[in-house]
C-alpha positions in Angstrom: 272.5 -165.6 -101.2 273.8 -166.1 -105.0 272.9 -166.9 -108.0 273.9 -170.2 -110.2 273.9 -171.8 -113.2 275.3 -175.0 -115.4 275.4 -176.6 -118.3 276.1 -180.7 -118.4 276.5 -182.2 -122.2 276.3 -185.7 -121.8 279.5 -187.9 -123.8 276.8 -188.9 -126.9 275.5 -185.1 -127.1 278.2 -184.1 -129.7 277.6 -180.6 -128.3 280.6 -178.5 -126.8 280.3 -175.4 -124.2 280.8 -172.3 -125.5 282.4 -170.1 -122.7 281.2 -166.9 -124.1 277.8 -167.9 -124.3 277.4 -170.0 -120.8 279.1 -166.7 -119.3 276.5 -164.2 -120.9 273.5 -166.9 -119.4 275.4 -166.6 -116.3 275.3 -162.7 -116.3 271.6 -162.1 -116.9 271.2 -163.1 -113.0 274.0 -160.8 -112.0 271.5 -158.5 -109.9 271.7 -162.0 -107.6 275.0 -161.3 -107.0 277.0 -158.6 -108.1 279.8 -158.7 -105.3 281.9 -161.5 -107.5 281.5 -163.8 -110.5 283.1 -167.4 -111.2 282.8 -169.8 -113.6 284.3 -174.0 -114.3 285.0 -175.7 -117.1 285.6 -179.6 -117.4 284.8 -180.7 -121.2 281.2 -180.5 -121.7 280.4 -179.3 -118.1 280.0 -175.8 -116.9 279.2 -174.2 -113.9 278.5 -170.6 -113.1 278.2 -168.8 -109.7 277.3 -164.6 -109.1 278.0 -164.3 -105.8 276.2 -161.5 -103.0 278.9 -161.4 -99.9 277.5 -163.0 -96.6 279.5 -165.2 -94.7 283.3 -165.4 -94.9 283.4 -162.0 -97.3 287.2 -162.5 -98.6 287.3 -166.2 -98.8 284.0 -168.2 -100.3 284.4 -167.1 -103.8 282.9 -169.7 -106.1 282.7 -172.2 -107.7 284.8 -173.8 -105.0 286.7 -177.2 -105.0 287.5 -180.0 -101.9 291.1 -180.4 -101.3 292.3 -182.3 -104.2 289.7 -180.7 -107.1 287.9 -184.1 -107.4 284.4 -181.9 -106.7 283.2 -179.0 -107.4 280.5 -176.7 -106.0 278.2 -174.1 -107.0 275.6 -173.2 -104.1 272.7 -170.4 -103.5 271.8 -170.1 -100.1 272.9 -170.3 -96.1 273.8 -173.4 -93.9 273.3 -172.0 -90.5 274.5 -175.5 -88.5 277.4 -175.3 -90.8 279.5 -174.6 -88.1 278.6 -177.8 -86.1 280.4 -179.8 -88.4 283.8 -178.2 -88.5 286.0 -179.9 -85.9 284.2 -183.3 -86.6 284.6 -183.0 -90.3 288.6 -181.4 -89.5 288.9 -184.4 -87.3 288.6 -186.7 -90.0 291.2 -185.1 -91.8 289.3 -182.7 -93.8 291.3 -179.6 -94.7 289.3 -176.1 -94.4 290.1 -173.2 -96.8 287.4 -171.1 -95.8 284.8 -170.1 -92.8 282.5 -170.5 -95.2 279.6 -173.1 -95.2 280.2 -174.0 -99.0 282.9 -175.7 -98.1 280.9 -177.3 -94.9 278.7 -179.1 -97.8 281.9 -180.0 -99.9 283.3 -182.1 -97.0 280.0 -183.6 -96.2 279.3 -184.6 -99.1 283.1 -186.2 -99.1 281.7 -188.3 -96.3 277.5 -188.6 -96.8 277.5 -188.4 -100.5 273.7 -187.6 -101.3 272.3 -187.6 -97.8 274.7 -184.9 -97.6 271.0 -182.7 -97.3 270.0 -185.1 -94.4 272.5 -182.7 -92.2 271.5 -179.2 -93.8 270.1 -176.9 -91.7 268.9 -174.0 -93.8 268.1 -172.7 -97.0 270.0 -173.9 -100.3 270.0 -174.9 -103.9 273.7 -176.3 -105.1 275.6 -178.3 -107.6 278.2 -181.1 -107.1 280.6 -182.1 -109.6 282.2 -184.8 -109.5 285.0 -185.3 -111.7 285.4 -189.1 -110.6 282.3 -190.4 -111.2 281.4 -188.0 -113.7 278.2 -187.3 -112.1 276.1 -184.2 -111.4 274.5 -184.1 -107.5 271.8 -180.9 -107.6 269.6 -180.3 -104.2 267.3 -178.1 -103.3 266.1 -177.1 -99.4 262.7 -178.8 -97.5 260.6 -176.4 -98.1 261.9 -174.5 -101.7 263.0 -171.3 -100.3 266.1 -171.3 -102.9 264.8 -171.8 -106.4 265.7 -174.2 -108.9 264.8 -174.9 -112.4 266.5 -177.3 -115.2 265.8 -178.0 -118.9 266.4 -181.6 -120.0 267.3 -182.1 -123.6 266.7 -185.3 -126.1 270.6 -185.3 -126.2 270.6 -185.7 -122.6 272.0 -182.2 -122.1 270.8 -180.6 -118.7 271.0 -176.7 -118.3 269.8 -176.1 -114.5 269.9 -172.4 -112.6 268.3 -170.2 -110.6 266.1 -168.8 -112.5 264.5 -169.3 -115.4 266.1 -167.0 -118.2 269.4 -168.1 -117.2 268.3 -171.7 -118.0 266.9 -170.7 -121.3 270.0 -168.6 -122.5 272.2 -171.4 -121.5 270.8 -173.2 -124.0 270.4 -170.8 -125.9 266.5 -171.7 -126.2 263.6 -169.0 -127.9 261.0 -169.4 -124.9 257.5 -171.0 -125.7 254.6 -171.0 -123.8 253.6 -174.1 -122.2 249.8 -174.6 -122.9 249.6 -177.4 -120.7 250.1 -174.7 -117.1 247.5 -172.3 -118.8 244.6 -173.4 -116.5 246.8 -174.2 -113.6 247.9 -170.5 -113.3 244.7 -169.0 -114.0 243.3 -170.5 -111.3 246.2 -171.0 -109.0 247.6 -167.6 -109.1 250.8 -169.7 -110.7 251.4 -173.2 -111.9 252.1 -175.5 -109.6 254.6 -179.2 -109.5 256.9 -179.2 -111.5 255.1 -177.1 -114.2 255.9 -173.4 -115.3 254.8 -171.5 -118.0 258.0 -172.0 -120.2 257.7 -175.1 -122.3 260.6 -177.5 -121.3 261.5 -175.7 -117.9 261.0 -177.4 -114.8 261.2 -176.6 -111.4 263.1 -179.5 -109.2 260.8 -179.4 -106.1 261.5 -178.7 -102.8 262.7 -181.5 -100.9 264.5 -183.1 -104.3 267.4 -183.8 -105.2 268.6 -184.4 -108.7 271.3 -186.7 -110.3 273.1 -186.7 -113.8 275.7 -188.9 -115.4 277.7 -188.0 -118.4 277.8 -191.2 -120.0 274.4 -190.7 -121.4 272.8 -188.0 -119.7 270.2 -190.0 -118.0 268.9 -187.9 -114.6 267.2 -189.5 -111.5 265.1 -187.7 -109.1 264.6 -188.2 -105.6 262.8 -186.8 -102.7 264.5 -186.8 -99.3 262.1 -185.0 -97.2 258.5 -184.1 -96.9 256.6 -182.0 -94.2 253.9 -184.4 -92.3 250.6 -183.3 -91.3 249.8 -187.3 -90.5 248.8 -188.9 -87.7 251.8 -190.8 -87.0 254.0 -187.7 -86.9 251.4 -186.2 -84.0 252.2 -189.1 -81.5 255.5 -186.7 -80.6 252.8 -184.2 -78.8 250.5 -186.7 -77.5 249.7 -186.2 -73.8 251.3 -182.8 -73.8 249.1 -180.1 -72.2 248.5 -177.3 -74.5 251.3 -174.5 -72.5 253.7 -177.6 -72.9 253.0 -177.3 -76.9 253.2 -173.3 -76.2 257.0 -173.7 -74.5 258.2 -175.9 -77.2 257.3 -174.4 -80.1 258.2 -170.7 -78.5 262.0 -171.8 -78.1 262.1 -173.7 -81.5 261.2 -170.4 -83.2 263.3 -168.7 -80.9 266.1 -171.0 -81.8 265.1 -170.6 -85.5 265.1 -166.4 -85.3 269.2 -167.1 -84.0 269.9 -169.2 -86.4 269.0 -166.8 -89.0 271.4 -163.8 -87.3 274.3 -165.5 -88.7 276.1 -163.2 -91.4 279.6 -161.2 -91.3 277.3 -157.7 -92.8 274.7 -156.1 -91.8 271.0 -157.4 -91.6 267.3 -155.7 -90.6 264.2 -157.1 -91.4 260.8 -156.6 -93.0 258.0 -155.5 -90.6 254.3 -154.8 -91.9 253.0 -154.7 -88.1 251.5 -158.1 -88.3 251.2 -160.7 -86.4 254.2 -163.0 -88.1 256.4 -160.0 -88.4 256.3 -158.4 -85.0 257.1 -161.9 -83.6 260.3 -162.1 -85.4 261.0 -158.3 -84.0 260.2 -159.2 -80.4 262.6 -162.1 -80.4 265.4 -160.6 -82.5 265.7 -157.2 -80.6 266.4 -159.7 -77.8 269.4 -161.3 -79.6 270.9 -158.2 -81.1 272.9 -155.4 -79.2 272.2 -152.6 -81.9 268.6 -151.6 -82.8 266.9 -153.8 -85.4 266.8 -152.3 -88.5 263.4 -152.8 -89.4 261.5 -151.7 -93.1 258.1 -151.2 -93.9 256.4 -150.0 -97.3 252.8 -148.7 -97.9 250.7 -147.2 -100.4 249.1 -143.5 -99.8 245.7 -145.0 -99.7 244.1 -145.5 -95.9 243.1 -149.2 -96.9 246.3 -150.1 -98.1 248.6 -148.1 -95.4 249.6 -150.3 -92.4 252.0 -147.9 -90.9 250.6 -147.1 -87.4 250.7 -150.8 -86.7 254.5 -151.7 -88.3 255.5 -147.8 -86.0 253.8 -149.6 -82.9 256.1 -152.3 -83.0 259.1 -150.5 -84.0 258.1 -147.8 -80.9 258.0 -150.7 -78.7 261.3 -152.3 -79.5 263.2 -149.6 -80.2 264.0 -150.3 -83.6 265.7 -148.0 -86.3 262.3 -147.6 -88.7 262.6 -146.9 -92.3 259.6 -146.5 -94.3 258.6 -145.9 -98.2 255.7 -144.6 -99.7 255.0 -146.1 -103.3 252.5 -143.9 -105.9 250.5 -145.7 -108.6 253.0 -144.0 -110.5 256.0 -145.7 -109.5 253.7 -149.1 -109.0 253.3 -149.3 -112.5 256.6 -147.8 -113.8 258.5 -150.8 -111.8 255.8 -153.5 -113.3 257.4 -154.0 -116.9 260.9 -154.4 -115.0 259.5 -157.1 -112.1 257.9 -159.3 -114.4 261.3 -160.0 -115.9 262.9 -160.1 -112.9 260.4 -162.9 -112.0 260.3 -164.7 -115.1 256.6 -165.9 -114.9 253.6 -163.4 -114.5 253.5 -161.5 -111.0 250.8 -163.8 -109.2 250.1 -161.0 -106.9 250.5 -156.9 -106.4 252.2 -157.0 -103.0 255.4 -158.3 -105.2 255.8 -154.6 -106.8 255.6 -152.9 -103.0 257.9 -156.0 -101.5 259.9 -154.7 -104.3 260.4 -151.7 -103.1 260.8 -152.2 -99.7 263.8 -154.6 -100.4 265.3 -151.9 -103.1 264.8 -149.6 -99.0 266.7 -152.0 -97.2 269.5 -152.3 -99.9 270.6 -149.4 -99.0 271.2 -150.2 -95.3 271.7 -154.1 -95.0 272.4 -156.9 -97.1 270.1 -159.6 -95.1 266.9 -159.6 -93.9 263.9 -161.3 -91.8 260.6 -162.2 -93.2 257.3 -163.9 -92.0 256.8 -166.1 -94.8 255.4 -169.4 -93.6 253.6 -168.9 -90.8 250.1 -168.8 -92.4 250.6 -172.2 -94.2 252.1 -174.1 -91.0 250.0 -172.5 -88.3 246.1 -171.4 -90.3 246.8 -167.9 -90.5 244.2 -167.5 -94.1 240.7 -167.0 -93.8 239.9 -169.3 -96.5 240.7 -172.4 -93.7 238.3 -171.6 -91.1 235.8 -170.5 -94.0 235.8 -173.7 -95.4 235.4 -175.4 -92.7 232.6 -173.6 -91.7 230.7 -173.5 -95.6 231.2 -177.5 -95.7 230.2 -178.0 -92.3 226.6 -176.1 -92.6 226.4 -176.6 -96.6 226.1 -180.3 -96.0 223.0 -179.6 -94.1 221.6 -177.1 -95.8 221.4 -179.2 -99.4 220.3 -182.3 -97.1 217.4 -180.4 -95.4 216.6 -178.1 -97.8 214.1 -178.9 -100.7 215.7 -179.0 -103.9 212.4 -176.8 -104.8 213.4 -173.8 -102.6 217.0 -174.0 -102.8 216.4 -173.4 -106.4 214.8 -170.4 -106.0 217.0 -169.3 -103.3 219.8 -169.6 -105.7 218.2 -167.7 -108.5 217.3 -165.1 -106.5 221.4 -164.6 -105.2 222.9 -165.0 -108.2 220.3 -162.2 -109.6 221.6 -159.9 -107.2 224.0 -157.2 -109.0 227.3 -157.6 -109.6 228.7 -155.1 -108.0 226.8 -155.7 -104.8 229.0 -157.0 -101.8 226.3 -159.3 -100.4 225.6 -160.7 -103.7 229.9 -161.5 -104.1 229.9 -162.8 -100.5 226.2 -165.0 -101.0 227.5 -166.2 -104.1 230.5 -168.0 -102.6 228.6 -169.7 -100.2 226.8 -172.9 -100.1 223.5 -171.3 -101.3 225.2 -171.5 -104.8 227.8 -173.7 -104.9 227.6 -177.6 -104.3 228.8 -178.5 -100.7 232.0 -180.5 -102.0 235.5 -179.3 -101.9 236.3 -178.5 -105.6 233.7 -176.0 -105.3 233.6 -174.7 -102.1 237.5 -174.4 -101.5 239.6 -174.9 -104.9 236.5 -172.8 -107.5 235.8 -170.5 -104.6 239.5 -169.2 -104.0 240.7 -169.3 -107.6 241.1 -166.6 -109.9 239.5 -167.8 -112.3 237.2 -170.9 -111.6 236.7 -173.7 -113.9 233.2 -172.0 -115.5 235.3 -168.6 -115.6 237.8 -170.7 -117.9 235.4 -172.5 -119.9 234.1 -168.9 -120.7 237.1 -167.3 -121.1 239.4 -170.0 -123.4 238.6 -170.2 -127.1 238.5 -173.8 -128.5 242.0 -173.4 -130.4 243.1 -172.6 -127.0 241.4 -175.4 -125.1 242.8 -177.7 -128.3 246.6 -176.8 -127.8 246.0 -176.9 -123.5 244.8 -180.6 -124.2 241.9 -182.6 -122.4 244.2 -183.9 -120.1 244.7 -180.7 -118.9 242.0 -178.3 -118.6 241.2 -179.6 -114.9 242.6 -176.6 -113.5 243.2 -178.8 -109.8 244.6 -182.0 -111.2 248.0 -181.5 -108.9 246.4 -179.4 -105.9 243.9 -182.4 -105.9 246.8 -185.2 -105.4 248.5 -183.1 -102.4 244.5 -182.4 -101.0 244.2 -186.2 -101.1 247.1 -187.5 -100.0 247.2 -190.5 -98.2 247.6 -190.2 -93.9 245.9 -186.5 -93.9 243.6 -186.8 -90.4 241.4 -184.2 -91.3 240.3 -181.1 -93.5 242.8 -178.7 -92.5 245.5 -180.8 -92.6 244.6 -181.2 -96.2 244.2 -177.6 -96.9 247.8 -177.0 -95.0 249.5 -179.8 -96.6 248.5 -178.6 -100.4 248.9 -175.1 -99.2 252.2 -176.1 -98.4 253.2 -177.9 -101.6 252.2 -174.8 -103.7 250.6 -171.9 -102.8 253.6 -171.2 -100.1 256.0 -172.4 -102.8 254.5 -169.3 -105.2 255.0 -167.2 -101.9 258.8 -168.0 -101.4 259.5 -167.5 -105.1 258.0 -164.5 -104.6 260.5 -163.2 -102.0 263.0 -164.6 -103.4 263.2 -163.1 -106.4 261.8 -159.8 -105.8 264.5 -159.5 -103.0 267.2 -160.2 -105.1 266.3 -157.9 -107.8 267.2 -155.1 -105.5 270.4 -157.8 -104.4 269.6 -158.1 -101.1 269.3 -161.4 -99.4 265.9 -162.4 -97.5 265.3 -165.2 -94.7 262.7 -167.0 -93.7 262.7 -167.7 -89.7 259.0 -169.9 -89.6 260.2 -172.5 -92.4 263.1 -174.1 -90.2 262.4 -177.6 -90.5 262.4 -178.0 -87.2 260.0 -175.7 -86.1 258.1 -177.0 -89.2 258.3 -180.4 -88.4 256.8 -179.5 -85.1 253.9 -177.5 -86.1 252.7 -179.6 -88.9 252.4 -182.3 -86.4 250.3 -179.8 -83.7 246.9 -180.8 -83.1 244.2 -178.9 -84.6 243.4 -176.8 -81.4 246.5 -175.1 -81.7 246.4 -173.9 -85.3 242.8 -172.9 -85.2 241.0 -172.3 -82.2 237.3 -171.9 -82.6 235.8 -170.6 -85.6 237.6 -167.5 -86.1 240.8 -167.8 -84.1 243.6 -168.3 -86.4 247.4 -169.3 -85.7 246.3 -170.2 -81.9 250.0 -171.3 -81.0 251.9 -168.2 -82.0 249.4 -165.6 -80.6 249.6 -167.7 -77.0 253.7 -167.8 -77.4 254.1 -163.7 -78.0 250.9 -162.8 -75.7 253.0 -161.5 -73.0 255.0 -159.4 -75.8 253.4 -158.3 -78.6 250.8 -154.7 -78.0 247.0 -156.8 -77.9 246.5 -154.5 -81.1 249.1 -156.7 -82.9 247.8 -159.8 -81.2 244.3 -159.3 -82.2 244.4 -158.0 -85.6 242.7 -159.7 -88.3 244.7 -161.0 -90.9 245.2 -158.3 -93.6 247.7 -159.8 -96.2 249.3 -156.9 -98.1 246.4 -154.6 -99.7 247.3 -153.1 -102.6 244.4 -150.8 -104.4 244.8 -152.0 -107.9 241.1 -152.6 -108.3 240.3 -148.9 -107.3 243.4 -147.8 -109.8 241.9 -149.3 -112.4 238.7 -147.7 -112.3 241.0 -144.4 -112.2 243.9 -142.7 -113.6 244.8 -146.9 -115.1 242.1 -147.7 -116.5 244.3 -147.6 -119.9 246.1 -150.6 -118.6 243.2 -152.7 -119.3 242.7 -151.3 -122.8 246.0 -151.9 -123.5 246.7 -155.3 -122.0 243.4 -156.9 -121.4 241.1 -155.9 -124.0 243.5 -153.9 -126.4 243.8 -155.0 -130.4 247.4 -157.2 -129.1 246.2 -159.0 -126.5 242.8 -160.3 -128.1 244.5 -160.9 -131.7 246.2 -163.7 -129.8 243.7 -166.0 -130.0 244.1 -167.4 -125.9 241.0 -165.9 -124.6 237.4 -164.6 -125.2 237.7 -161.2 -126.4 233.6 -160.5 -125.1 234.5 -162.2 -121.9 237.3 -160.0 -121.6 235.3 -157.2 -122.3 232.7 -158.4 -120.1 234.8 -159.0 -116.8 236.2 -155.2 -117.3 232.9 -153.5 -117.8 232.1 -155.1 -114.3 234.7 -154.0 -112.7 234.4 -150.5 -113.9 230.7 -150.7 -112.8 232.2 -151.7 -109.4 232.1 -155.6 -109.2 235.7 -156.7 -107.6 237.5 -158.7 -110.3 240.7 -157.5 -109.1 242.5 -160.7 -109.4 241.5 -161.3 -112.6 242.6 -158.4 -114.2 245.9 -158.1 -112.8 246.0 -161.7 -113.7 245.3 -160.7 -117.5 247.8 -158.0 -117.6 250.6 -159.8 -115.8 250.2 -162.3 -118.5 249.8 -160.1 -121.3 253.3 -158.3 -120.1 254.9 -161.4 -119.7 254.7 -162.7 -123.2 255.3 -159.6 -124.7 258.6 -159.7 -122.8 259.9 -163.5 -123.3 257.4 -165.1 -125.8 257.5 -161.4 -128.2 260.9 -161.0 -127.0 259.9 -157.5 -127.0 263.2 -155.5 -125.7 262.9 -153.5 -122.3 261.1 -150.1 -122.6 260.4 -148.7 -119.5 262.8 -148.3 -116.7 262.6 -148.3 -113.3 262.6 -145.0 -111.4 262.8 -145.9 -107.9 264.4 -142.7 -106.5 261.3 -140.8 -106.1 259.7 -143.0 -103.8 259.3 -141.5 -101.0 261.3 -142.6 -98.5 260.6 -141.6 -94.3 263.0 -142.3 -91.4 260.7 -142.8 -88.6 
């Protein structure tokens, strides 16, 4: 894993690269690799590489040419079939330099051109230059696990990289906030398409690739793949019994946990003693000959401490256990620092303790194993069977219910207190709500819901988002209604897929490679993706309550039944209880403090409101780390205010178990 960066001035631009300048853009992702640096120059194109060892240690420096210089590559990620390829590709007369797959891609791309990604098994986001059709070929993997995010100028300049500040220093751009996401991310957790928070920066979507031409700096964008949840793509599991499915997908993801061994240093994994996690430990301590290194992180309070489960696991397999124990302290010291490392607002707490789990396993191994994935392909969230169930019974309640009594039923819930449970739980249900989707799956999992935001935004702010705009669900609604979805869940999974798993992966991604470490993601093969989108419902979710049906019948001879019936925790992190406490000066400060209001964006008496609830004891948890991961982030890149707090990560306390 790397990082990487360019800078493309088309012939008419007028505009010249300035080495010193596209060098220092390149540098400010250097915590992505800091093993090596490169850089290539051809007139007005530039390409930058920081490179974090793998595969082929002393010879894959970067960027790296075919055998006559005619292209030139720039690549973040692995190819694990890259191997496959070599004696066909060698046979052809291709001349290898390197063991490397970077130079797998070169030579395919010699011979495919841009269905070069057709044959790429794995995780990647590159750059081709072509020096003789002075074209630019950019791709990005199925799924998004590598990011990607460009800047097209008027000129038809194109500044692309890996992440978003190295984009914006290329061109040496003062960020802006980009009204238009406002409502997406309040809602969403982030923005979501194309979108971010950075006006002018896009993200080039998973499953995309991207081509530029000098001559006038035109760019044309294409999608090669996309996951299918339709009924066509089911027929390959028709008439299949359901331990058929079981066999089938077992030994894809056993295929896909192999795949994912492949490095020339050391590698471990993550394990939180779930489900997802102790699957990928089962199978990998069966492909290993050492013990699996394996790294779990925690908090010191009960709710948010999962260690007996992650030590059952590790007990079982006899892995080598490492553990750390993050205070509030070090929580928050770290916060300033990861919302520049992840260049929007931090969508969720469990980035700060993934954090420091990955800054853990830094010190032991350069590669890892996650469990991203599995929720979105298989029904692992609670919201899926939920809304099938509020939908299926809310439809029935507003049909047989008088419109009378239903009134007075919904008066009487929404009277209950705040900071009542019942009233939280009644209040998402169909005895307030309307029994549609926008309200009873995209308002009832948002942060902040559409009449939240119509509270919360001041006109000037609602003037600059724009009309258009203020439907917080505009782009979850086009992957929700997408045409060939059989059914509800498939349309929950599919727009799950598209964005919420896309915010996931960014996530890991760059919260891993702050602490330069490299992170894989066994469940998202494309393969084994292919194949489960296509499962029939039955084997997602089973029943009302029984989530991820496949993957609990695949490891039930393996996995401790305390792993394989756990309910699905996520990663708690007690920020809610925090800021009742010792940080309840974070919300002065960043939520209803004298900087934060004077901006104009939002309500200051809703503000106001939301945290005397919560300090009352209502749960508006995701709101306010919402407000404050905002309020951080622009006085870091829109305020350009200067770093002031640094990280102390070497009082966490770490335990060998």
């Amino acid at each position: 894993m790397c990082g990487i960066n360019g800078l493309a001035f088309s012939s008419t631009s007028n505009r010249r690269i300035e080495p010193k300048v596209f060098e220092r853009a390149r540098d400010t992702i250097a915590h992505r690799g800091p093993d090596d640096s490169g850089a290539f120059y051809d007139g007005g194109i530039a390409l930058g590489h920081r490179r974090l060892s793998i595969v082929d240690v002393a010879g894959g420096a970067q960027p790296m040419t075919n055998e006559d210089g005619s292209l030139v590559i720039i690549f973040n990620g692995e190819i694990y079939n890259h191997a496959d390829y070599r004696l066909e590709l060698e046979a052809k007369g291709h001349r290898y330099q390197t063991h490397c797959d970077t130079e797998t891609i070169l030579h395919l791309y010699e011979e495919h051109g841009g269905r070069v990604v057709d044959y790429l098994r794995g995780m990647f986001a590159f750059a081709i230059w072509d020096k003789r059709r002075r074209e630019l070929f950019i791709a990005r993997d199925r799924l998004g696990v590598k990011p990607l995010y460009y800047v097209q100028g008027q000129d038809g300049s194109l500044a692309f990289g890996s992440e978003m500040k190295a984009v914006l220093a290329g061109l040496e751009i003062k960020p802006r906030m980009n009204y238009a996401g406002l409502p997406d991310y309040l809602a969403n957790h982030a923005t979501t398409g194309e979108t971010t928070l950075f006006e002018g920066v896009k993200r080039l979507l998973p499953g995309h690739t991207l081509r530029w031409r000098e001559r006038d700096g035109d760019i044309e964008i294409n999608r090669y793949w996309d996951v299918k949840f339709d009924e066509e793509s089911r027929e390959q599991h028709a008439g299949k019994s359901d331990a058929e499915l079981v066999a089938e997908w077992k030994a894809l993801f056993e295929k896909s946990v192999e795949l994912r061994l492949m490095a020339d240093v050391p590698l471990g994994m993550f394990l939180s003693g779930g489900i997802d996690s102790s699957a990928i430990a089962a199978v990998m301590s069966r492909l290993v000959r050492e013990p699996v290194k394996t790294f779990s992180v925690a908090f010191a309070e009960r709710e948010a401490n999962e260690f007996q489960y992650a030590r059952m696991v590790a007990e079982k397999y006899r892995t080598e256990h490492h553990e750390v124990l993050v205070t509030p302290a070090q929580f928050f010291e770290a916060l300033p620092r990861l919302v520049w490392h992840e260049d929007e607002p931090i969508a969720h707490p469990s980035s700060v303790a993934l954090y420091f789990v990955s800054e853990l396993a830094a010190r032991h191994v350069k590669v890892v194993l996650t469990g991203e994935g599995s929720d979105e392909m298989l029904a692992g969230y609670e919201r899926y069977y939920k809304t099938v169930q509020l939908l299926r019974f809310g439809g029935g309640y507003h049909k047989l219910m008088p419109s009378p009594l239903r009134a007075l039923i919904k008066s009487g819930v929404e009277g209950l207190p705040h900071e009542s449970k019942a009233g939280h739980k009644l209040r998402r249900t169909f005895l307030t709500l309307e029994p549609d989707v926008t309200s009873l799956y995209f308002d009832n999992f948002s942060v902040f819901s559409r009449a939240h935001q119509t509270q919360m935004l001041t006109a000037e702010t609602r003037e600059r988002i724009g009309a258009d705009n203020l439907n917080p669900y505009t782009r979850m609604r086009e992957y929700f209604d997408a045409k060939g979805l059989p059914n509800l869940l498939s349309r929950m999974l599919y727009a799950d897929t598209k964005t919420y798993l896309h915010e996931l992966l960014m996530k890991q991604d760059q919260m891993s490679m702050a602490a330069s470490i490299e992170s894989r993601v066994p469940f998202l093969d494309h393969k084994l993706v292919e194949f489960s989108a296509a499962l029939p419902e039955r084997m997602k979710l089973r029943g009302a309550w029984n989530t991820k049906y496949i993957l609990r019948e695949a490891m039930k001879n393996e996995l401790p039944p305390e792993i394989l019936s756990r309910k699905k925790m996520g990663f708690p992190v007690p920020v809610g209880k925090w800021f009742r406490g010792e940080y309840r000066h974070l919300l002065d400060e960043y939520v209803t403090g004298e900087r934060a209001t004077e901006r104009g964006i939002f309500n200051p008496d809703y503000l106001r409101e939301i945290v005397g609830e919560h300090l009352r004891g209502a749960n508006h948890n995701e709101r306010l780390w919402a407000l404050i991961n905002f309020e951080m982030w622009q006085r870091r890149f829109i305020d350009g205010e200067s770093e002031s707090r640094n990280l102390n990560v070497e009082q966490a306390v770490t335990i060998a178990a």
